[in-house]
TIKEMAR-604961 format. One line per field, with one value per atom (N, C-alpha, C): residue number from 1; residue in three letters; atom name; z, x, y. Coordinates in steps of 0.05 Angstrom, whole numbers, plus 5000, padded with zeros to 4 digits. Atoms other than C-alpha are relative to their C-alpha. Example, Ala and Ser with C-alpha at 12.3 -4.5 7.8 and 13.67 -1.06 7.14 Angstrom:
% TIKEMAR-604961
k (1/1/1/2/2/2)
r (ALA/ALA/ALA/SER/SER/SER)
a (N/CA/C/N/CA/C)
pz (5000/5156/5000/4999/5143/5014)
px (5018/5246/5018/4984/5273/4985)
py (4976/4910/5024/4976/4979/5022)
This chain:
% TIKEMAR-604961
k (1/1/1/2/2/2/3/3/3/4/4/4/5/5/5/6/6/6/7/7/7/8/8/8/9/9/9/10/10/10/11/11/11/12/12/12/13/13/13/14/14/14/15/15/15/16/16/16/17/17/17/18/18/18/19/19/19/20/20/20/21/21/21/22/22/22/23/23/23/24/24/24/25/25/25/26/26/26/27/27/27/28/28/28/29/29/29/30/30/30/31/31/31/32/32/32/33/33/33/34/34/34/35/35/35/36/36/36/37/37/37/38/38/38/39/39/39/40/40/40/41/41/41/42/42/42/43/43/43/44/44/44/45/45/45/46/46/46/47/47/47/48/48/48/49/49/49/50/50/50/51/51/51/52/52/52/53/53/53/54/54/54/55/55/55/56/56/56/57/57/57/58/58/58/59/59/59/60/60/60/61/61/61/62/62/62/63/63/63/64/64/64/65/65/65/66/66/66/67/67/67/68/68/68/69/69/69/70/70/70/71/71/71/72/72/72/73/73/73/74/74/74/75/75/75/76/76/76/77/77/77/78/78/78/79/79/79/80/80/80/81/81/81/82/82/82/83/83/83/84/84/84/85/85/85/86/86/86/87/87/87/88/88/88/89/89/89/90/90/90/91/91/91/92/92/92/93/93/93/94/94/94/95/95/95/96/96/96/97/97/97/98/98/98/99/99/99/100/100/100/101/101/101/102/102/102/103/103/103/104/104/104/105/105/105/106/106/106/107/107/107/108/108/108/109/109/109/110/110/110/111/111/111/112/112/112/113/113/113/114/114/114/115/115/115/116/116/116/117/117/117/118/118/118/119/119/119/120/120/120/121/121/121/122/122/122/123/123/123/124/124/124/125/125/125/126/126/126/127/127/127/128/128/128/129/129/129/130/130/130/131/131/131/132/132/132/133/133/133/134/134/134/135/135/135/136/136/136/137/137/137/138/138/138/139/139/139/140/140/140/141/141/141/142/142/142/143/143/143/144/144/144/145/145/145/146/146/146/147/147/147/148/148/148/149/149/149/150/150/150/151/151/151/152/152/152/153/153/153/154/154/154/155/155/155/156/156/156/157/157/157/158/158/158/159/159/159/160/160/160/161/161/161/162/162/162/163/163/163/164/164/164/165/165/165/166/166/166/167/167/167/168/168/168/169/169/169/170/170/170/171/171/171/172/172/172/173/173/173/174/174/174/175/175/175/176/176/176/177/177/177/178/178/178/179/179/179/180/180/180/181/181/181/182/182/182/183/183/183/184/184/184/185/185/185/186/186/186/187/187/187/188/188/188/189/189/189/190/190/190/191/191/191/192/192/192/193/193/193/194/194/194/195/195/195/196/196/196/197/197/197/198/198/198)
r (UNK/UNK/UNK/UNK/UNK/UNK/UNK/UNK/UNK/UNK/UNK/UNK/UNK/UNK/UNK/UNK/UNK/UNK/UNK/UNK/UNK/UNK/UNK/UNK/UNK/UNK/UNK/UNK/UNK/UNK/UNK/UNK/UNK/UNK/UNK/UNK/UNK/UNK/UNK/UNK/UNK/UNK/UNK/UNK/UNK/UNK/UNK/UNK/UNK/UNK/UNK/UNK/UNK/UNK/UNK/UNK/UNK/UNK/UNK/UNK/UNK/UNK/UNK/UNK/UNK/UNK/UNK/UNK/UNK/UNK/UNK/UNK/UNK/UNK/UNK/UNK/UNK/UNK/UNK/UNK/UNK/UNK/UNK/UNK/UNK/UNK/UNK/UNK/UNK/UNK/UNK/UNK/UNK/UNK/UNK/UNK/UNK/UNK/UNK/UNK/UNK/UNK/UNK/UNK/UNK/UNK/UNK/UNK/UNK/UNK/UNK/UNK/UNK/UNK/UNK/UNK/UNK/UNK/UNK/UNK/UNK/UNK/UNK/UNK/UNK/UNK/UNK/UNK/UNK/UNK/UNK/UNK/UNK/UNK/UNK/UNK/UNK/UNK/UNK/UNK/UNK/UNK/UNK/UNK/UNK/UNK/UNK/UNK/UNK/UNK/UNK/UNK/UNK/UNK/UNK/UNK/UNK/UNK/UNK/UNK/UNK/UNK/UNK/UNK/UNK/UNK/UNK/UNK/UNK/UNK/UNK/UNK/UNK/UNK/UNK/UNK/UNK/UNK/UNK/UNK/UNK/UNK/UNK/UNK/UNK/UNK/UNK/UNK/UNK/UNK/UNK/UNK/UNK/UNK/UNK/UNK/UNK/UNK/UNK/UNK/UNK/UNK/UNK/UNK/UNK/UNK/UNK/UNK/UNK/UNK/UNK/UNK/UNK/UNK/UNK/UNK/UNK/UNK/UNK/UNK/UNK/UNK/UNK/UNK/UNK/UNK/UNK/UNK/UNK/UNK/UNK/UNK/UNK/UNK/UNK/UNK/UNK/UNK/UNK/UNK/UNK/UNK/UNK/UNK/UNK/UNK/UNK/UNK/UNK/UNK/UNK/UNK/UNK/UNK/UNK/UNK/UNK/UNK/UNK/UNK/UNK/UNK/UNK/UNK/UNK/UNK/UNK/UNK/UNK/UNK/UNK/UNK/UNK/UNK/UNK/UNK/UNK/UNK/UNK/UNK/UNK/UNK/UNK/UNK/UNK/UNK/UNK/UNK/UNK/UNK/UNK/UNK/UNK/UNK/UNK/UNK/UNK/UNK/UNK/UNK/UNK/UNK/UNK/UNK/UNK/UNK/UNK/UNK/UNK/UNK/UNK/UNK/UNK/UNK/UNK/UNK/UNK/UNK/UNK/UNK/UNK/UNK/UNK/UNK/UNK/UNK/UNK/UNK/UNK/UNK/UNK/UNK/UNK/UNK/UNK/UNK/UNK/UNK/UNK/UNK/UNK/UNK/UNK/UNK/UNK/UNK/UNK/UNK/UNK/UNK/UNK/UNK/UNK/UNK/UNK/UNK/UNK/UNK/UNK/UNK/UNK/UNK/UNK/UNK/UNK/UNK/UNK/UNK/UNK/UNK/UNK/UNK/UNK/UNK/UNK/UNK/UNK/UNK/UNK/UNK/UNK/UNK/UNK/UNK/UNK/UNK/UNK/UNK/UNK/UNK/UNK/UNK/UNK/UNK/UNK/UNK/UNK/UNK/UNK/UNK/UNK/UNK/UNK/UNK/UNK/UNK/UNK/UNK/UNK/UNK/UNK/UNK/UNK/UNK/UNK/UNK/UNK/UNK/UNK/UNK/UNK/UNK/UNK/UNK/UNK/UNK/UNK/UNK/UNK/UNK/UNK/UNK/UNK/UNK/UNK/UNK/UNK/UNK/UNK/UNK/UNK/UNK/UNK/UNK/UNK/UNK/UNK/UNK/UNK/UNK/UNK/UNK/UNK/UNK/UNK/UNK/UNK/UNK/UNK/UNK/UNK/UNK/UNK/UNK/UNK/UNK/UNK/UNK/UNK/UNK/UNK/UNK/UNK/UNK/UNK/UNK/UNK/UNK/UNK/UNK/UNK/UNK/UNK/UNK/UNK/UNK/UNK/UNK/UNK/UNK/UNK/UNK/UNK/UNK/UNK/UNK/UNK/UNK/UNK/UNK/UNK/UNK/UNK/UNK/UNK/UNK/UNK/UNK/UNK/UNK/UNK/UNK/UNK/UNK/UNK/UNK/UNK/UNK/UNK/UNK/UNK/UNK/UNK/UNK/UNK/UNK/UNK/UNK/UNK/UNK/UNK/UNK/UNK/UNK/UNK/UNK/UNK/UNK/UNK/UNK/UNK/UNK/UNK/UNK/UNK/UNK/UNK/UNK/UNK/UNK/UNK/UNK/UNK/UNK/UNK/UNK/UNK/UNK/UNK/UNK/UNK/UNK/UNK/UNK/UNK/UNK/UNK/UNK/UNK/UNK/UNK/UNK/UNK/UNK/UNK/UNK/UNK/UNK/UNK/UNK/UNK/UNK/UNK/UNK/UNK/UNK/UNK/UNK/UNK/UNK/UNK/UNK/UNK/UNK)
a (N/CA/C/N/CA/C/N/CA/C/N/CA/C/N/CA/C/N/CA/C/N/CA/C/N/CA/C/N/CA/C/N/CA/C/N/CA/C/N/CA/C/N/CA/C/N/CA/C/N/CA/C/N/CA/C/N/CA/C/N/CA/C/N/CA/C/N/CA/C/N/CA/C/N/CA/C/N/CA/C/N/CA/C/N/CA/C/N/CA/C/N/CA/C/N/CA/C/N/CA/C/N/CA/C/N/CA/C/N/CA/C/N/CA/C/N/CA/C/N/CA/C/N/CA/C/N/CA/C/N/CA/C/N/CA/C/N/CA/C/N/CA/C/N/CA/C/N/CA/C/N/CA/C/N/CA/C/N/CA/C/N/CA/C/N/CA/C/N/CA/C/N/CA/C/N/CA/C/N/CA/C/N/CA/C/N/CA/C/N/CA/C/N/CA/C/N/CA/C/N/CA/C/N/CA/C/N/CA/C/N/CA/C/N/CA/C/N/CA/C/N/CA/C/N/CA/C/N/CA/C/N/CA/C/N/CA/C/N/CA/C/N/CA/C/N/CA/C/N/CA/C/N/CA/C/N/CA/C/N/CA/C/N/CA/C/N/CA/C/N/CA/C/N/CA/C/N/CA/C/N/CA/C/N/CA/C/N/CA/C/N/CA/C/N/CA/C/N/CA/C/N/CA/C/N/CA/C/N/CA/C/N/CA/C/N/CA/C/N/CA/C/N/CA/C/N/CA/C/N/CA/C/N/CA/C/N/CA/C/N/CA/C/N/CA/C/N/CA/C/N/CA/C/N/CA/C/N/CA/C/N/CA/C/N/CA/C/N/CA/C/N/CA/C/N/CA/C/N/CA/C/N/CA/C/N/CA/C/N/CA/C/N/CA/C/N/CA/C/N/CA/C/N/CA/C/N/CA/C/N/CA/C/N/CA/C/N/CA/C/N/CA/C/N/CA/C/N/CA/C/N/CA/C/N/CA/C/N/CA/C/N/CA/C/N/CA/C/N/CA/C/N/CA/C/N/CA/C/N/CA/C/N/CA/C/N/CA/C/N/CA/C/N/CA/C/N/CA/C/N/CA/C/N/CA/C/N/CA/C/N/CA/C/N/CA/C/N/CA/C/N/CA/C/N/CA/C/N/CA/C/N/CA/C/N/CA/C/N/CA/C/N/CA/C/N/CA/C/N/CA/C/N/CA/C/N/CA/C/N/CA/C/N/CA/C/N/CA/C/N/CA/C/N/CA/C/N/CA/C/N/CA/C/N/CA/C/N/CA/C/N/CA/C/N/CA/C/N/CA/C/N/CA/C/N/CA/C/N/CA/C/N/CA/C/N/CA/C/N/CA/C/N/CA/C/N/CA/C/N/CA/C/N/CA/C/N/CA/C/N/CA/C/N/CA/C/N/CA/C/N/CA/C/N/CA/C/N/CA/C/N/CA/C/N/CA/C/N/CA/C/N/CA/C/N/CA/C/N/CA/C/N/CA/C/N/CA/C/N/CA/C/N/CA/C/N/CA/C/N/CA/C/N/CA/C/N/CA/C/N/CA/C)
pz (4986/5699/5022/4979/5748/5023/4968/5810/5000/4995/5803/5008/4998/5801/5025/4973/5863/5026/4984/5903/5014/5007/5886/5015/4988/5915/5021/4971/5972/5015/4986/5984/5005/4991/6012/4976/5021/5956/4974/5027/5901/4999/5003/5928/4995/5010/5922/4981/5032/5859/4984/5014/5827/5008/4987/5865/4981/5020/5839/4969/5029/5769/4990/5004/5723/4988/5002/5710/4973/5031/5634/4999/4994/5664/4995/4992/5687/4966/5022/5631/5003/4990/5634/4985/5021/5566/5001/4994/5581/5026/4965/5656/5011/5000/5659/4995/5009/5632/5018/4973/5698/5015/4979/5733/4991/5001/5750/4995/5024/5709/5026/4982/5772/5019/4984/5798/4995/5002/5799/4992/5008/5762/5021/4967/5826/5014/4986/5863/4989/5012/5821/5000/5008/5816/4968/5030/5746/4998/5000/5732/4978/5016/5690/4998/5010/5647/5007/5004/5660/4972/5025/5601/4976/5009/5562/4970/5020/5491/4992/5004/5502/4988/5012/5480/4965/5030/5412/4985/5016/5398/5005/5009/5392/4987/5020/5341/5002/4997/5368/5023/4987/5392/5034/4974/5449/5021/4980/5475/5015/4990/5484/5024/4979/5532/5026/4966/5589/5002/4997/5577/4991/5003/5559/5028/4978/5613/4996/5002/5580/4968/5024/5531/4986/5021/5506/4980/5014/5451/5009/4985/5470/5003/5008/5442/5020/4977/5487/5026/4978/5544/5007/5006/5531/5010/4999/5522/5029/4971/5593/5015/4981/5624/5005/4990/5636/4990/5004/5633/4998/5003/5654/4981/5014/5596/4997/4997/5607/4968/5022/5543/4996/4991/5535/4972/5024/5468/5003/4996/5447/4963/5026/5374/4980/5024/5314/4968/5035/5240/5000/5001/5256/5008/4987/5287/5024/4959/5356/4991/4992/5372/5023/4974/5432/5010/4987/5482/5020/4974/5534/5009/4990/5565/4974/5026/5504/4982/5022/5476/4983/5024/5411/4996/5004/5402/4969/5029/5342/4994/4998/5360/4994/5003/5328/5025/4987/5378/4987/5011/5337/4995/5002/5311/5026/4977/5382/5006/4986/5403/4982/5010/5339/5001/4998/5347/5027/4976/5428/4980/5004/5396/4981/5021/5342/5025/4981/5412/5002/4992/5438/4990/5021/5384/5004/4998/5392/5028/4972/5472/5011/4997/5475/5032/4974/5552/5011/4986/5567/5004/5008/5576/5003/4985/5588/5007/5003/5616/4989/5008/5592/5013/5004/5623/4994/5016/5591/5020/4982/5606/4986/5027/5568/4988/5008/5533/5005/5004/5537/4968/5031/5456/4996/5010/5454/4979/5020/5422/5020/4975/5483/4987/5019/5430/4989/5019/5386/5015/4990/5407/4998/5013/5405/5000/4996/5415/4975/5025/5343/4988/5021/5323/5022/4990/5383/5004/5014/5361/4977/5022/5295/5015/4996/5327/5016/4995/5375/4984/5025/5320/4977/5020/5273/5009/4989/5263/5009/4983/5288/5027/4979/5346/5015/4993/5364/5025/4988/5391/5022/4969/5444/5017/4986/5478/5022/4987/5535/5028/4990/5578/5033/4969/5652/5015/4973/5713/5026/4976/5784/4999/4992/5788/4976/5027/5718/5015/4984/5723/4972/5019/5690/4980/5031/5642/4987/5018/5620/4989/5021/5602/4989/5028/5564/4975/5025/5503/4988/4996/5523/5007/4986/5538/5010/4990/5581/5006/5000/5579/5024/4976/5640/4999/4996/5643/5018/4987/5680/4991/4999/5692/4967/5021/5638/4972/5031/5577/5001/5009/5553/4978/5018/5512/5017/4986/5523/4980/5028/5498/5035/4986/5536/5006/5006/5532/5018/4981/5574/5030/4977/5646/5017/4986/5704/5011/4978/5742/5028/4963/5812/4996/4989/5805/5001/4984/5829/5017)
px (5019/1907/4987/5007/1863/5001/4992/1879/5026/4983/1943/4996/5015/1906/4983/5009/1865/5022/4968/1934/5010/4991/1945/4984/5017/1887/4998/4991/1890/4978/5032/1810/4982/5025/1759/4974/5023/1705/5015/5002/1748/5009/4995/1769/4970/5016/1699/4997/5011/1677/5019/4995/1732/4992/5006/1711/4971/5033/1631/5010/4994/1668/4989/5002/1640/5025/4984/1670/5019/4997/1673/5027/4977/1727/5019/4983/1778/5011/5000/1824/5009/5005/1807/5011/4981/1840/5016/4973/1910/5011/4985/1905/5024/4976/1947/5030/4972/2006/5012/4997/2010/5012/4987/2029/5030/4978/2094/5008/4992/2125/5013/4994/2151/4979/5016/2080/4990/5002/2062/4976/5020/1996/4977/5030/1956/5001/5010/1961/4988/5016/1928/4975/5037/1845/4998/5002/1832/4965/5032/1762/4990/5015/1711/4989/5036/1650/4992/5022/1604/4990/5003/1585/5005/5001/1619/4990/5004/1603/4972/5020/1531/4986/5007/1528/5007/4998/1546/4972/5038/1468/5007/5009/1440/4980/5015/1416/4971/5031/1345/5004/5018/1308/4994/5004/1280/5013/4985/1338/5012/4996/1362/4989/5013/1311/5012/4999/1332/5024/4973/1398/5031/4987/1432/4999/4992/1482/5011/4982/1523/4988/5016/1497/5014/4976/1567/5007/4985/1604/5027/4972/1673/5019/4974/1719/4980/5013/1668/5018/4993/1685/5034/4973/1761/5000/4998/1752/5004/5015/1719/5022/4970/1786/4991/5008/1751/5031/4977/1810/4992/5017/1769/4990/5017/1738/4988/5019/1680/4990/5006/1677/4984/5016/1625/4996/5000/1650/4993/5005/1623/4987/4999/1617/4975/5029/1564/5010/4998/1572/5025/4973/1643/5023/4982/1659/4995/5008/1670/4985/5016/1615/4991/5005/1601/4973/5034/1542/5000/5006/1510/4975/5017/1479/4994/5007/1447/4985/5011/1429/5026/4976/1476/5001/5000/1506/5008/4989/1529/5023/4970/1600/5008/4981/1639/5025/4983/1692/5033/4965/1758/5001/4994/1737/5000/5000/1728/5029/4966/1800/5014/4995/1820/5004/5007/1790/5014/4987/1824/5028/4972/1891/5005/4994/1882/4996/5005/1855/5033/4972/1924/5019/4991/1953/5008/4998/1939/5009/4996/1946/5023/4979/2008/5014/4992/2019/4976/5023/1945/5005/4998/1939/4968/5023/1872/5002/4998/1858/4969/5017/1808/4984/5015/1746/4987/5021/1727/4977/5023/1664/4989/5013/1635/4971/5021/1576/4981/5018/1515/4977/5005/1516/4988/5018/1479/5011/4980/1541/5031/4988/1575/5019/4984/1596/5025/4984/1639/5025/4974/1714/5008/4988/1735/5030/4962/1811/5000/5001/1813/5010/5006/1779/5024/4987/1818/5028/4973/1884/5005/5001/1872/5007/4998/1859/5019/4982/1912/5024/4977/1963/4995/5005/1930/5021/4980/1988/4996/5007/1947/4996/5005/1933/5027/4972/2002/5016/4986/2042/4993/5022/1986/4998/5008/1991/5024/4978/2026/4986/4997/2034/4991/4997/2011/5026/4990/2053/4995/5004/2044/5009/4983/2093/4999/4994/2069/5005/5001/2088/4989/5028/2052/5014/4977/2116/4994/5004/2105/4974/5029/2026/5012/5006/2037/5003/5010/2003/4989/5019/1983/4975/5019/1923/5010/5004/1921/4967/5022/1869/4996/4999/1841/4971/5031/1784/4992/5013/1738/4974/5024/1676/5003/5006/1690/5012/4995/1719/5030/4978/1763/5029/4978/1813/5025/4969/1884/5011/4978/1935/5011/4981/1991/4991/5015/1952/4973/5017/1910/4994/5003/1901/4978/5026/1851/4996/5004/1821/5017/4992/1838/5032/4960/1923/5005/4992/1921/4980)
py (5017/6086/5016/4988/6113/4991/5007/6077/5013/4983/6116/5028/4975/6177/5007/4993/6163/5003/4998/6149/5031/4978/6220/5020/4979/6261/4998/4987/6297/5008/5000/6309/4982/5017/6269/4997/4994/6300/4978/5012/6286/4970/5030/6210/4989/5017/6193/5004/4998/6225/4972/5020/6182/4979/5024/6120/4993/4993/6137/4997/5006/6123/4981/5032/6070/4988/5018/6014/5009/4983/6042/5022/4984/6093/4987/5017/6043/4985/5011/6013/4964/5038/5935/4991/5010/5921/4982/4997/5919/4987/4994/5910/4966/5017/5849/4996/4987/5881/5014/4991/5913/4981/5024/5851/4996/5001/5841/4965/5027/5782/4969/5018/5745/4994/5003/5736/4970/5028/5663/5005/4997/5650/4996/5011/5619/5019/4978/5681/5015/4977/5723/4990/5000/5732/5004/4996/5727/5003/5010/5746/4991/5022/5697/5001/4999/5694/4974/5018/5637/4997/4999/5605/5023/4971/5662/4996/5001/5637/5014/5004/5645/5032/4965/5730/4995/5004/5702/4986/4991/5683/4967/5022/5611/4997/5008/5571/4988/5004/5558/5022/4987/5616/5001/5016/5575/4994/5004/5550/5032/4980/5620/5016/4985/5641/4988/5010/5592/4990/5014/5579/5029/4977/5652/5009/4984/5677/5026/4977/5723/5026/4984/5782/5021/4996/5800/4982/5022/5780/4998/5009/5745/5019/4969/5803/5020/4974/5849/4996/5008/5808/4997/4999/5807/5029/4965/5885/5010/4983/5890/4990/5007/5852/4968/5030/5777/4984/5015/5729/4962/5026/5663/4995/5003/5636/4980/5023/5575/4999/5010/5542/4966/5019/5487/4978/5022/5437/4982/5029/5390/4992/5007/5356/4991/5013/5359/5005/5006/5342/4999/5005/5326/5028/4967/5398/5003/4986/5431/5026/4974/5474/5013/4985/5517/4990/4993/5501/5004/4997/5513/4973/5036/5437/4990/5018/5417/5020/4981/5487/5001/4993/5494/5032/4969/5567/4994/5001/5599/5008/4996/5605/4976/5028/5548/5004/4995/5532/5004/4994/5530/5037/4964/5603/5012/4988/5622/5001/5006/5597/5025/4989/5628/5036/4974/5695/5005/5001/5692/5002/5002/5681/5030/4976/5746/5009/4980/5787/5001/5001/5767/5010/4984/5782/5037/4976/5852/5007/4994/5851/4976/5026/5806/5002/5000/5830/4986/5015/5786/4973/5023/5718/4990/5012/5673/4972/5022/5605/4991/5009/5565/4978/5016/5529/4980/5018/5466/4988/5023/5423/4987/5025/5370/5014/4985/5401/4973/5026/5355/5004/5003/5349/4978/5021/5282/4977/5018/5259/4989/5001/5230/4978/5022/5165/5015/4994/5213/5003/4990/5229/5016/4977/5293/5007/4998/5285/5010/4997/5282/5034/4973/5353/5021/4985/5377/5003/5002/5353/5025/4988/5390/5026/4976/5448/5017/4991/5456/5000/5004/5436/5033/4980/5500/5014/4982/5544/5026/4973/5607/4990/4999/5576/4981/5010/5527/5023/4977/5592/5013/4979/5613/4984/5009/5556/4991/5006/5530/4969/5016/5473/5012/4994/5470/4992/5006/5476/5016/4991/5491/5023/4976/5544/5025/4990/5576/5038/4965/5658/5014/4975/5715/5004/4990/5726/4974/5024/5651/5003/5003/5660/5026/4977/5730/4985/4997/5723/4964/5033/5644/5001/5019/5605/4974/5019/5550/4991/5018/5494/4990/5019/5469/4991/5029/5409/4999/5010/5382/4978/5017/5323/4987/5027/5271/5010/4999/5312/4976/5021/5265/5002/4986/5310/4984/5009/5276/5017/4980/5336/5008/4984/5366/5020/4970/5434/5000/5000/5405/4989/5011/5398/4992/5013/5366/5034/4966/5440/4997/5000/5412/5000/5001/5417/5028/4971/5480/5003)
């Protein structure tokens, strides 16, 4: 790691040069595997995409112009170290699909979760929490408990998840997600919590 490496030098020249590093240097991957396992999860900074789904393209053109925040794809954003992830479900033709307000992406949301749980997979010292927000799908009637039952029950995804508590520690999320809500979704699951209890 190179913050070990700066620790180490003994010149003024060469503490900046490494400093002047990009980001691209640094290994963001992994870097959670660094944390020491007795660190409670609420002390830590976890950093977060904003609408992160939205580097995965949408299905009208149009909407893309005024409603694209992010111009990665999810696994990019994983890559780069993001841990937050703002996911914006909300239900059409009887599926969860990713949006942003009432632009539709072209990230289904179960494959999204899905594809998070294979990252993990491979990086089983990470964890992420998860963002929800009611999407404004225009389908405010439908229920999505349902699709979102299903999907936490999928046996690729079951194993990644974990239950909130105040006191959660960094050894309890490795290789979890936690769900955390807000403004009106109406998901009732164990897996899922209100934002404000922490």
């Amino acid at each position: 790691m190179i913050h070990n490496s700066i620790l180490k030098l003994s010149t003024a020249g060469a503490l900046v040069a490494a400093i002047s590093m990009t980001a691209s240097a640094y290994e963001l991957t992994d870097w959670q595997a660094e944390l020491p396992d007795a660190a409670y999860v609420s002390t830590v900074s976890l950093p977060g995409a904003h609408d992160a789904a939205t580097g995965e393209g949408f299905t009208s053109s149009f909407m893309a112009r005024y409603s694209q925040t992010q111009t990665r794809k999810l696994v990019e954003l994983y890559d780069a170290g993001i841990r937050v992830i703002d996911f914006r479900p909300g239900v059409k033709d009887n599926a969860l699909k990713c949006y942003h307000g009432s632009a539709e992406l072209t990230k289904d949301f179960g494959e999204a979760i899905k594809e998070m749980c294979q990252w993990l997979n491979a990086h089983p010292g990470e964890f992420f929490v998860i963002h929800l927000y009611k999407a404004s799908d225009n389908n405010s009637n439908l229920d999505s408990n349902n699709l979102m039952g299903n999907l936490v029950n999928d046996p690729e995804v079951a194993p990644h998840l974990i239950q909130f508590k105040p006191d959660l520690t960094v050894g309890e999320m490795r290789g979890k997600i936690l769900f955390m809500k807000r403004d009106g979704l109406s998901w009732n699951s164990p897996y899922a919590t209100v934002l404000d209890r922490w």
